[in-house]
C-alpha positions in Angstrom: -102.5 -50.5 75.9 -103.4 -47.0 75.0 -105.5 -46.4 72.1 -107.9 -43.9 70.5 -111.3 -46.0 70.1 -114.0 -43.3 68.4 -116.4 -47.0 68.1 -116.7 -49.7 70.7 -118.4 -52.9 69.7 -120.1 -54.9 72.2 -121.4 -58.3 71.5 -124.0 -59.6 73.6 -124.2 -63.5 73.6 -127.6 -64.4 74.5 -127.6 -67.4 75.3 -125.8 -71.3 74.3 -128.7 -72.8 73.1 -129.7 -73.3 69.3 -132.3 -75.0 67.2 -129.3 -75.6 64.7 -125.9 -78.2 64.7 -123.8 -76.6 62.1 -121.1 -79.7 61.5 -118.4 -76.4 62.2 -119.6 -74.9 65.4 -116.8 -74.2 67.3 -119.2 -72.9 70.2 -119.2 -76.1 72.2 -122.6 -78.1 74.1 -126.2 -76.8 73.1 -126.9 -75.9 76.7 -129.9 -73.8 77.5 -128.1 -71.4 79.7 -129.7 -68.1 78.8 -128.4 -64.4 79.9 -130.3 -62.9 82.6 -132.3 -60.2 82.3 -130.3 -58.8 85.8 -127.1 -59.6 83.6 -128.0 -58.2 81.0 -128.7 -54.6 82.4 -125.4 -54.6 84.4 -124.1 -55.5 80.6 -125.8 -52.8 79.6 -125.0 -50.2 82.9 -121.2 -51.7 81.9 -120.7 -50.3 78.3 -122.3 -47.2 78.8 -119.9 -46.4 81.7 -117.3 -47.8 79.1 -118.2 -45.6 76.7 -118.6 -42.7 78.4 -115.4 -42.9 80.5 -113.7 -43.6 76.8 -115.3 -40.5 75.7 -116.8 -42.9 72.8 -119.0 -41.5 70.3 -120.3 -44.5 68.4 -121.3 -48.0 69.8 -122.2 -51.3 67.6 -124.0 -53.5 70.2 -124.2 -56.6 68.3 -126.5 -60.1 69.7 -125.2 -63.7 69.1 -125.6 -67.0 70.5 -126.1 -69.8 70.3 -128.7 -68.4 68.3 -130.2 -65.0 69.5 -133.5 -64.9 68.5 -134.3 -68.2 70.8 -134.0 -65.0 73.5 -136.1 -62.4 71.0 -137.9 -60.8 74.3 -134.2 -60.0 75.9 -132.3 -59.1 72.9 -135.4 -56.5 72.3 -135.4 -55.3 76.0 -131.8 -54.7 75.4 -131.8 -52.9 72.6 -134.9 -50.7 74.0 -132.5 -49.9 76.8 -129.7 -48.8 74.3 -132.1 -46.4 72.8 -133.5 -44.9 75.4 -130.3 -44.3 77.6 -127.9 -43.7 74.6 -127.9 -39.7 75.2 -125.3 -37.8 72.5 -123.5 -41.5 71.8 -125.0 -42.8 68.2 -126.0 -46.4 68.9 -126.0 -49.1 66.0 -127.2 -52.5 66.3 -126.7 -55.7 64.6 -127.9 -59.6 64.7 -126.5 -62.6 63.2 -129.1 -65.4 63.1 -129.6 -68.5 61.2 -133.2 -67.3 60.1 -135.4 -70.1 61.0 -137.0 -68.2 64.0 -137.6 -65.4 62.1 -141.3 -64.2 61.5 -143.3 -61.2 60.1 -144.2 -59.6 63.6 -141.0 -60.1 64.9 -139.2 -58.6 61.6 -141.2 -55.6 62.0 -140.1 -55.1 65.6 -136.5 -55.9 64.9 -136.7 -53.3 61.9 -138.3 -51.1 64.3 -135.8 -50.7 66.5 -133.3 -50.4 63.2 -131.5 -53.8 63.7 -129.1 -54.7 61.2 -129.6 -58.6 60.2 -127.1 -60.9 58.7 -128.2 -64.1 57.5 -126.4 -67.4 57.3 -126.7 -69.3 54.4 -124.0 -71.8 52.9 -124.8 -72.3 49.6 -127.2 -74.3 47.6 -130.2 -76.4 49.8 -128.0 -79.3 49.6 -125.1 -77.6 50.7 -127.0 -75.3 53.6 -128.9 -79.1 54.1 -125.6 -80.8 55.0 -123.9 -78.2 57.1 -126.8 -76.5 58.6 -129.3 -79.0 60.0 -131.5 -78.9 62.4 -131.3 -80.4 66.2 -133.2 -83.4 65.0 -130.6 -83.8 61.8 -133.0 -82.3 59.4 -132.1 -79.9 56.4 -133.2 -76.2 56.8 -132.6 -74.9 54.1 -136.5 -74.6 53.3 -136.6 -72.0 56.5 -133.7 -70.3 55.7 -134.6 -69.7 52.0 -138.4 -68.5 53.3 -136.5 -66.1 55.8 -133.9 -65.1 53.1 -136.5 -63.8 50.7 -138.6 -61.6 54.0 -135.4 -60.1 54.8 -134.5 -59.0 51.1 -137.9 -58.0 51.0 -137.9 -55.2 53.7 -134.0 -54.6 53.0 -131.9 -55.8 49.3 -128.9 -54.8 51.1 -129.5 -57.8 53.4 -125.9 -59.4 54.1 -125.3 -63.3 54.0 -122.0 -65.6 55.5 -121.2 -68.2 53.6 -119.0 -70.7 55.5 -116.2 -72.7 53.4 -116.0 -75.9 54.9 -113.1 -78.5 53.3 -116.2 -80.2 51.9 -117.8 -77.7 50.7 -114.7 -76.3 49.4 -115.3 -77.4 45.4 -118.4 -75.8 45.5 -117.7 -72.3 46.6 -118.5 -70.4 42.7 -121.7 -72.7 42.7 -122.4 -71.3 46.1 -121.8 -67.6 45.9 -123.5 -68.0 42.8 -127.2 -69.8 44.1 -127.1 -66.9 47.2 -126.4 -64.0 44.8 -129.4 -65.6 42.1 -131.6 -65.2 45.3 -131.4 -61.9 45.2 -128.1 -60.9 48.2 -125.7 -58.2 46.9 -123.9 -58.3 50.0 -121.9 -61.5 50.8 -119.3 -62.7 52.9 -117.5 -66.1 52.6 -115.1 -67.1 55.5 -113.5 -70.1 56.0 -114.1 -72.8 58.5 -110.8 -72.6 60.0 -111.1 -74.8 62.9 -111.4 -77.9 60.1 -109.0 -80.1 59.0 -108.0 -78.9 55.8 -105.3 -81.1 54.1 -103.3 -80.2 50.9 -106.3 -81.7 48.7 -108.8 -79.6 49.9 -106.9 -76.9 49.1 -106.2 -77.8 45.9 -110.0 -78.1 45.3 -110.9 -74.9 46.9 -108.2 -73.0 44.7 -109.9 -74.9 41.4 -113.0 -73.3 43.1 -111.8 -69.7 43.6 -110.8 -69.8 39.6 -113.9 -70.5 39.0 -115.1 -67.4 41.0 -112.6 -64.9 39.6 -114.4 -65.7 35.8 -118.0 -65.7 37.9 -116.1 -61.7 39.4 -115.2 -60.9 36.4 -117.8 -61.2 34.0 -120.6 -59.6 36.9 -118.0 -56.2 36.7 -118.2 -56.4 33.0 -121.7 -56.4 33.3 -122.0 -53.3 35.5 -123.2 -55.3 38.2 -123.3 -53.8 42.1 -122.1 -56.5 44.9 -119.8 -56.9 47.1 -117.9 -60.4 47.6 -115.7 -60.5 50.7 -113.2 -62.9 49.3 -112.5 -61.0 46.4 -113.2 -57.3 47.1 -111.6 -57.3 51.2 -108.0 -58.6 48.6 -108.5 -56.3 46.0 -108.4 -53.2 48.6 -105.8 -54.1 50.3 -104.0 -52.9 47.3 -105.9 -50.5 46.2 -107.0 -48.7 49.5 -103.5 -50.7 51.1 -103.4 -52.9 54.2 -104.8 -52.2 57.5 -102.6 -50.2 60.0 -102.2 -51.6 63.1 -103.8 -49.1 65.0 -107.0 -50.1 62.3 -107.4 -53.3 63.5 -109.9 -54.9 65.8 -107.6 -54.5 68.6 -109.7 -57.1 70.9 -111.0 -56.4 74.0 -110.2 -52.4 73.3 -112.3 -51.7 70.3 -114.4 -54.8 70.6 -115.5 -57.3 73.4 -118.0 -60.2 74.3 -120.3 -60.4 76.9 -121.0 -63.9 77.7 -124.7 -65.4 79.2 -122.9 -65.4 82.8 -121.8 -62.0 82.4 -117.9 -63.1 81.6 -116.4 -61.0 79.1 -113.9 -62.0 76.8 -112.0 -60.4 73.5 -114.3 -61.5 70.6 -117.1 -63.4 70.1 -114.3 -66.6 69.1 -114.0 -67.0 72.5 -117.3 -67.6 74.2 -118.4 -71.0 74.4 -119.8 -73.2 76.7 -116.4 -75.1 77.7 -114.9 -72.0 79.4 -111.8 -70.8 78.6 -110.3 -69.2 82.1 -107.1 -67.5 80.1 -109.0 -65.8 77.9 -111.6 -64.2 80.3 -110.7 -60.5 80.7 -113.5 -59.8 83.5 -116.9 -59.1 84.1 -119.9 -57.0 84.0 -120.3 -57.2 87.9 -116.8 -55.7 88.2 -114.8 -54.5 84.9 -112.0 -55.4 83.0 -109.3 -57.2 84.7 -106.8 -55.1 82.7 -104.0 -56.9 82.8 -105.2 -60.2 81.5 -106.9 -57.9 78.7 -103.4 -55.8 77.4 -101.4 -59.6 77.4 -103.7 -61.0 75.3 -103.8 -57.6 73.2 -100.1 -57.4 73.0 -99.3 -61.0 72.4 -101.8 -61.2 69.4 -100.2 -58.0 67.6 -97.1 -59.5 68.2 -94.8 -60.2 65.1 -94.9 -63.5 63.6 -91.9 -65.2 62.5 -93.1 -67.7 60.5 -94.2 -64.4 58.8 -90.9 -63.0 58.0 -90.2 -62.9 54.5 -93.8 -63.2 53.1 -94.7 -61.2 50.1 -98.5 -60.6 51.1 -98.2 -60.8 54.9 -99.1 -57.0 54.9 -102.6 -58.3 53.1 -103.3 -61.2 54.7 -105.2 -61.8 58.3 -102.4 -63.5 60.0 -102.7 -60.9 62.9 -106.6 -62.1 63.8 -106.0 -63.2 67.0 -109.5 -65.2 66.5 -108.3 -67.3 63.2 -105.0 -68.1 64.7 -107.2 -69.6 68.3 -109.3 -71.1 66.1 -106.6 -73.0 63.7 -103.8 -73.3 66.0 -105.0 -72.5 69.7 -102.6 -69.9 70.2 -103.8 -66.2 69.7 -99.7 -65.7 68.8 -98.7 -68.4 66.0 -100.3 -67.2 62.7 -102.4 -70.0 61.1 -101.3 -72.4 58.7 -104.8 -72.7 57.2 -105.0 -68.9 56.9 -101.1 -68.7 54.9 -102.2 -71.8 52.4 -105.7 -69.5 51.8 -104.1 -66.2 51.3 -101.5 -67.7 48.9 -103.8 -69.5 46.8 -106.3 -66.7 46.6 -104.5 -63.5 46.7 -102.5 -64.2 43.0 -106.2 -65.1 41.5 -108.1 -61.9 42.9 -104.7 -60.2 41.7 -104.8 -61.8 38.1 -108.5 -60.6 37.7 -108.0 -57.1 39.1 -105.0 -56.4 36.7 -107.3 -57.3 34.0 -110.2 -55.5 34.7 -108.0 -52.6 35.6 -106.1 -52.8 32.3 -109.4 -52.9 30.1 -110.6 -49.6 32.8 -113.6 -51.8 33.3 -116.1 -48.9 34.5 -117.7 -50.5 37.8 -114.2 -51.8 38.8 -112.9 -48.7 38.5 -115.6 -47.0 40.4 -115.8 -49.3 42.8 -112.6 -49.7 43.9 -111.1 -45.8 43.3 -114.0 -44.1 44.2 -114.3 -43.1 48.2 -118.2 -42.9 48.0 -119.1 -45.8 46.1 -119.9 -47.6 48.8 -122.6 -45.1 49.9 -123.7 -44.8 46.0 -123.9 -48.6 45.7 -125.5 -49.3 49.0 -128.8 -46.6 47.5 -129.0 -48.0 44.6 -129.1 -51.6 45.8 -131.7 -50.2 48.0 -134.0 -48.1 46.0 
């Protein structure tokens, strides 16, 4: 596949282990299997040659697990690496973590080294309780609220994920609603789209979302600065209108994972610990195996039928080639759980915007018409 790529993303999984059993976790066994540091320099050698023969001028190298910071010495000597080796290519680095390993001294050297941090929460402490515990079946949401509140302390434009489960589903407005009275402006909801999700939970979760388009609308009224995934990533499809193809992730072009044994695959979906042979598209030790890495490209931007017709399948995320693995093992059937979601949301985020666009509500209006409002927001969160 040929493609102009001015940003590579490359994820580095650190290792399988974690001090956490989400009840979604798609990543397979807890094995403590860490990345090498010998793999993780040829990692390293690897997407600078990438990049370079690319003629790339940005790279987002991103850490993952398991969870990463079980591996804090690594992911540091990796990013260190990055820094010192990144020449005239502008290097960017982010870290998604549950935040129960995270302390004061290691903050600092994470903020030293300008690492972006994205926290997971799910909601209220019995929610993030339920979902999240701990390997021993404890809650953690004591932890995570301890490291919420050091993370908004050195930045207030911390990001949180929120993940939807079916039972957690009613509770979504509660949710966004607890993380956001903690102090997050930035937050992202996504579904847990490998669960079984029957017509009931759906049912509840849209009764949910109506309850979040009054909690939208009346934090717009109030001039209030935030950004809500669910609602906001809808609203701009219309307003900014959909992605082009050519503005999508395009996996394993514009993004890729490196796994703890070196393997690298499409997207972080991909990497768990019960390997997945057609989806591995090479290695660090000797490149891409490129045509394993153009079918899978190819076959997940291919046209879905069960598409044709659809009023919103411009806006929706039927093309994510990680969803559709996730819901229907296939990176080429579009997900059922994704085209119930998308037509129970989208007409609520549309009902809301029309009114808030008729009234000319101010912040609406800036935020969504306004090219640098992002950049505005984001400075005044932060001052």
């Amino acid at each position: 596949m040929s493609c102009s790529i001015h940003q590579l993303s490359a994820t580095f999984h650190l290792t399988h282990q974690c001090n956490l059993r989400c009840t979604y976790c798609y990543t397979g066994e807890k094995l403590n299997i860490p990345m090498s540091k010998a793999t993780a320099d040829k990692g390293i050698d690897f997407v600078f040659e990438e990049a370079r023969k690319n003629g790339i001028e940005k790279l987002l190298i991103m850490f993952f697990g398991g969870e990463p910071l079980i591996e804090k010495a690594l992911l540091l000597y990796i990013a260190d690496r990055f820094i010192r080796e990144k020449g005239d290519i502008e290097v960017n680095f982010q870290m998604s973590t549950n935040g129960t390993l995270l302390m004061p001294n290691l903050l600092d050297e994470l903020l030293r080294r300008r690492i972006y941090i994205s926290l997971s929460i799910d909601g209220s402490p019995e929610i993030t309780d339920r979902q999240r515990p701990n390997a021993a079946g404890k809650g953690t949401s004591k932890a995570i609220e301890k490291a919420g509140r050091l993370l908004l302390s050195c930045n207030p434009a911390t990001n949180v994920t929120c993940v939807i489960t079916p039972e957690s589903a009613p509770h979504v407005a509660e949710s966004v609603d607890w993380i956001y009275g903690q102090g997050f402006r930035y937050i992202t909801t996504t579904l847990d789209y490998s669960g079984a999700w029957t017509t009931d939970d759906m049912q509840q979760l849209k009764a949910a979302y109506q309850k979040l388009a009054v909690w939208y609308e009346r934090k717009m009224k109030a001039q209030e600065r935030f950004y809500l995934s669910s609602f906001d990533e809808r609203i701009q499809s219309r307003t900014m209108n959909p992605l082009k193809p050519t503005e999508r992730c395009l996996i394993g072009y514009k993004q890729f994972s490196i796994a703890p044994d070196g393997e690298l695959y499409p997207c972080i979906t991909f990497v768990t610990t019960e390997k997945i042979p057609e989806f591995m598209i090479g290695h660090v030790e000797h490149g891409f195996n490129e045509d394993c890495r153009d079918y899978i490209s190819r076959a997940s931007e291919k046209e879905k039928p069960e598409c044709a017709g659809c009023a919103i399948k411009d806006r929706c995320s039927s093309w994510c080639a990680c969803v559709n693995y996730m819901s229907t093992g296939s990176v080429e059937q579009a997900s059922p759980v994704v085209c119930h979601h998308e037509k129970i949301l989208m007409p609520i985020v549309d009902k809301v915007a029309n009114r808030l666009w008729k009234k000319r509500s101010r912040m609406f209006v800036h935020k969504h018409y306004n090219p640098v409002y992002p950049i505005i927001s984001h400075i005044e969160i932060t001052a």
